[in-house]
N, C-alpha and C positions, 0 to 999 in steps of 0.2 A: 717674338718668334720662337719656335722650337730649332735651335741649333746646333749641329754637330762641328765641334772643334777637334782636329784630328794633331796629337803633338803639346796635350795638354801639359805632361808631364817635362815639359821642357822650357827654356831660358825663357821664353815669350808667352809661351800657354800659360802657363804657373799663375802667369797677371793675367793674361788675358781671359782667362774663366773664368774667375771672379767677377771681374771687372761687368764683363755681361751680365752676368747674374745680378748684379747691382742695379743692370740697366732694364732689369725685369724680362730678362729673354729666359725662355729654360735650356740649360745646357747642356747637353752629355757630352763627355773627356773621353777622347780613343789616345791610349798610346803604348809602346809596346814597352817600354820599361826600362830603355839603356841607360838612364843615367839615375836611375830611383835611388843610386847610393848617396847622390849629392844633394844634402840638404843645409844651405848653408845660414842659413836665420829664420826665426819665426817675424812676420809682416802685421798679425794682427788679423788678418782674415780668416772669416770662419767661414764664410759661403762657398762650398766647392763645386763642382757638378759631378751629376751620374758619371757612372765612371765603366768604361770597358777597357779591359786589360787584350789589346790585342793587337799584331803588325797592319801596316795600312796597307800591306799589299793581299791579306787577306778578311778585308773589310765588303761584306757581300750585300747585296741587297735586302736583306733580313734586315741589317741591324743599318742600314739608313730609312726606314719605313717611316715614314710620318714626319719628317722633319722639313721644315720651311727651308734652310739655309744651312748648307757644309762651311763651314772656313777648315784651309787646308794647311797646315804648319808643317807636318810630319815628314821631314825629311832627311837625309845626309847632309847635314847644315852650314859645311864650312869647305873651304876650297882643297886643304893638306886630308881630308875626310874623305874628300871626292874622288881623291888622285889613290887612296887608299885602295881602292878596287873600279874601274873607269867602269867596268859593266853592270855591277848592282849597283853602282851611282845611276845609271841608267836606265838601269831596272826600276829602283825604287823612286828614285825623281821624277823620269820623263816618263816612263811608261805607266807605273801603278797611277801616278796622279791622272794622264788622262781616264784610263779607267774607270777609276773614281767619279769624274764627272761625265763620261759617258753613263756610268749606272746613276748618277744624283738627275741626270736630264731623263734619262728612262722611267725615274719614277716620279718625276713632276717636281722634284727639285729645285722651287726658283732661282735661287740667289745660290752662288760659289763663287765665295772670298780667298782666292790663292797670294801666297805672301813670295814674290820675286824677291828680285833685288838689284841695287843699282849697279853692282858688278857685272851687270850686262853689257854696258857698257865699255868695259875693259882700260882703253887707254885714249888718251886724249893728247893733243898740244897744246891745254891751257883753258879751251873755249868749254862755257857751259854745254854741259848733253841735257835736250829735253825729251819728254815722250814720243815726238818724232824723231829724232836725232837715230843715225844708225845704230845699231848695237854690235859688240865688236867684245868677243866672250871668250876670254885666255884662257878657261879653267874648263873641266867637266862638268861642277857643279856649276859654272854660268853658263855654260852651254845648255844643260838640262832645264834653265830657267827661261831662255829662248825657246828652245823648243814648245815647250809649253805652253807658253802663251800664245804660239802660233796654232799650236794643234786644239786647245781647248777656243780660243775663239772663233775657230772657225764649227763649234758645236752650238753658237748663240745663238737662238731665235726669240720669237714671241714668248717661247715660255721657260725659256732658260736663260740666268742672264749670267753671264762670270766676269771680274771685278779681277785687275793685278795691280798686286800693290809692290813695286819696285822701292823696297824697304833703302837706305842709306845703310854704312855698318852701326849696328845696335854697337850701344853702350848703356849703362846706370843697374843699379841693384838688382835682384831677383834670386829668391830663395834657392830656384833651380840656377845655381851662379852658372859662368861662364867667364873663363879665364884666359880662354883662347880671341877674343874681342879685344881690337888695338886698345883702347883709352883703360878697359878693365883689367887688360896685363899690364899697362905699364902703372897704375893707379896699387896693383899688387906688389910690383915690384920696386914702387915707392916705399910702404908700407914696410914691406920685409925686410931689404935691403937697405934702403937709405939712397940710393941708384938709381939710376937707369940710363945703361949700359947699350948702345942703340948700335949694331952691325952693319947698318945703313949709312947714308948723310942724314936719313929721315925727309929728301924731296916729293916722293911721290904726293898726288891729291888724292882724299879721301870726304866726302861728305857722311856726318855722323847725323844721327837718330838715336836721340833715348828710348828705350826699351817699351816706358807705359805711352809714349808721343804714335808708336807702331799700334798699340793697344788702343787708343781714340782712334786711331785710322781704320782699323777695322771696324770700331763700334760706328762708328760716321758713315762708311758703305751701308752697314746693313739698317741704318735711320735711313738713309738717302732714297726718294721717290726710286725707281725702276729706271726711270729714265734718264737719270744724271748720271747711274753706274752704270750701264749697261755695256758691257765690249770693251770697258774704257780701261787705260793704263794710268796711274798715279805713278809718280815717285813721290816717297814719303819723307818730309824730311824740311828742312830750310835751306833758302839758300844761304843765309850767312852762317853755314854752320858748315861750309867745306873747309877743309885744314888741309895744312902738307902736315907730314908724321910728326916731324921735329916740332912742330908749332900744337900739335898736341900734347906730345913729350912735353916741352914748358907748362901748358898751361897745369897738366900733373904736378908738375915739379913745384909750381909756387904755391901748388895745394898743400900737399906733404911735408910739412916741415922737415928740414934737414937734408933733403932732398936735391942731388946733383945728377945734370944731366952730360954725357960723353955723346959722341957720333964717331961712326964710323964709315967707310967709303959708301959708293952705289953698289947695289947687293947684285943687279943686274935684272929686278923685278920690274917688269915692263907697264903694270897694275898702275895706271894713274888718272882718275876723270874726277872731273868739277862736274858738281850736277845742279840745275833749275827744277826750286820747287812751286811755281810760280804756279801751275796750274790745278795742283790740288789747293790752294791755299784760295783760288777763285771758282772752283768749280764744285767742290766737296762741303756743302752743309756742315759747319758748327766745326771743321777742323783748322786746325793752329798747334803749332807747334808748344808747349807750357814750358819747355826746358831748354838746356842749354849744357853745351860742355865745362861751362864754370861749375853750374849747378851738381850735373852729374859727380864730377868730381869729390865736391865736397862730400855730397849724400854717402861715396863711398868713403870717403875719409869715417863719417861719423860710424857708417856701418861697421868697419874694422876696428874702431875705436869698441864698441857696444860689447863687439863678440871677442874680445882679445883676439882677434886673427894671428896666426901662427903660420913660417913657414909653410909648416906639412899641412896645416887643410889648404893655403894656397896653393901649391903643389898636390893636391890630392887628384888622382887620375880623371875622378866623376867631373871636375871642373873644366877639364881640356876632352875635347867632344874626340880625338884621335886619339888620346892615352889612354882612354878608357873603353871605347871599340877596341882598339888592340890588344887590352888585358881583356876584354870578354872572350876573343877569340884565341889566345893563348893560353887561358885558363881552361878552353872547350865549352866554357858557359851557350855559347853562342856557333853555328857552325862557316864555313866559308860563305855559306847566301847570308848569313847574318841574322837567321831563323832559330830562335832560343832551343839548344838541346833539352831533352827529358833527363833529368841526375838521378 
């Protein structure tokens, strides 16, 4: 297929572009540039895609002409991001994306691979959420992920199909790092510290996903007949891979040498659901989970080992998705819509 992946430049495109490219799709990279300071190891890949340097709320019908399949990344990608400004989280999340796939269905656009997330779900008392199961969205940006899928599925016909993949929280390596990702900060602040220092008790549930496990899922949609994606929700992910925090905190901890973990009380964070991945794992072509939070772990153990990680690039702002929005817009780089000023 010829596909546009929007958000290349970021924790998940960075692999995901490649990764297509490998799998003989052609690719063009849209993304607008917020975190291009952070580059934190070379991977070995040389296959990149076309590349357009541009915001996704300014992506027109020109520049989707010809192309089989969107996959949609490009967004305000964490919850303390969201809360940063409630209205261009809204702008950019729920509105420009349907958008998007309003113009990719106007020009014949078959396939659009939007990447949710299982924080739609919000909170639970214990029991597995599946793709029927209510959704129940504490946050802006999970609200903006509901929205979504309501308003772009109801765009589906015979010749538009759109695909949501209610991702779990990403974790494991990528050049474009991410530090603000539970198991990735504290897997950091093993490394740095010798600690981890938890404000919490660490009760809440969270089910994880490795970073390239999100990258098969999307490559597996766009292999998949027309008919097995069409309209349909995935959660992507396994289910033996829900953890309460603390239970991740260990599993870091006995990665990291030297490494001690503390808790503290209930933070008052209401954020808690188990998720079933039962139905991607029977209904989705050629996908399976290949990782696991032992594994992640360690991979980051070796990666910090490789690149002598230090404090400060730990802490470097490009790594945390709000430290670094905040310095572009303090700095004036960037203005209140979040649309790059001319210097």
């Amino acid at each position: 297929m010829k596909v546009l992946v929007t958000g290349t430049d970021g924790y998940i495109g960075s692999q995901l572009a490649p990764l297509l490219i490998e799998r003989g799709h052609e690719v063009t990279g849209v993304d607008t540039g917020y975190y291009k300071e952070g580059w934190l190891y070379n991977n070995g890949i040389v296959k990149f895609p076309t590349w357009l340097s541009k915001d996704v709320r300014r992506i027109d019908e020109a520049d989707l002409n010809g192309f089989d399949a969107v996959v949609h990344l490009a967004e305000l990608s964490n919850d303390p991001l969201g809360q940063l400004n409630p209205e261009i989280t809204y702008q950019i999340n729920h509105r420009s994306t349907v958008e998007l796939a309003q113009r990719c269905k106007r020009l014949g656009i078959k396939r659009f691979v939007y990447t949710s997330s299982c924080s739609v779900y919000g909170t639970g008392s214990g029991e597995f959420k599946d793709e029927e199961s209510a959704t129940n969205p504490q946050t802006v940006y999970a609200k903006c992920k509901v929205m979504v899928e309501h308003d772009v599925s109801r765009l589906a016909d015979d010749d538009f199909s759109p695909t949501f993949l209610r991702n779990a929280t990403a974790y494991g390596a990528s050049p474009r790092m991410r530090f603000d990702l539970v198991l990735n900060n504290l897997a950091g602040l093993a490394w740095t510290t010798k600690e981890i220092k938890m404000t919490s008790d660490g009760s809440p549930w969270r089910p994880l996903v490795h970073v390239l496990d999100i990258c098969e899922a999307v490559a597996c949609c766009l292999a998949a007949p027309r008919e097995t994606v069409h309209k349909q929700i995935f959660n992507v992910g396994d289910s033996g891979e829900n953890y309460q925090v603390r239970d991740i905190a260990q599993i870091v901890a006995r990665t990291f040498p030297g490494c001690k973990v503390t808790f503290g009380k209930s933070d008052g964070d209401n954020r808690s659901y188990r998720v079933c991945f039962d139905k991607i794992y029977a209904q989705l072509p050629g996908f399976h989970c290949q990782r696991n939070t032992v594994i992640g772990a360690e991979q980051l153990l070796r990666v910090f080992e490789r690149i002598e990680m230090t404090r400060e690039i730990f802490e470097f702002r490009a790594y945390t998705r709000l430290k670094q929005l905040e310095h572009l817009i303090r700095t004036r780089q960037i203005d209140d819509g979040l649309f790059w000023r001319q210097m």
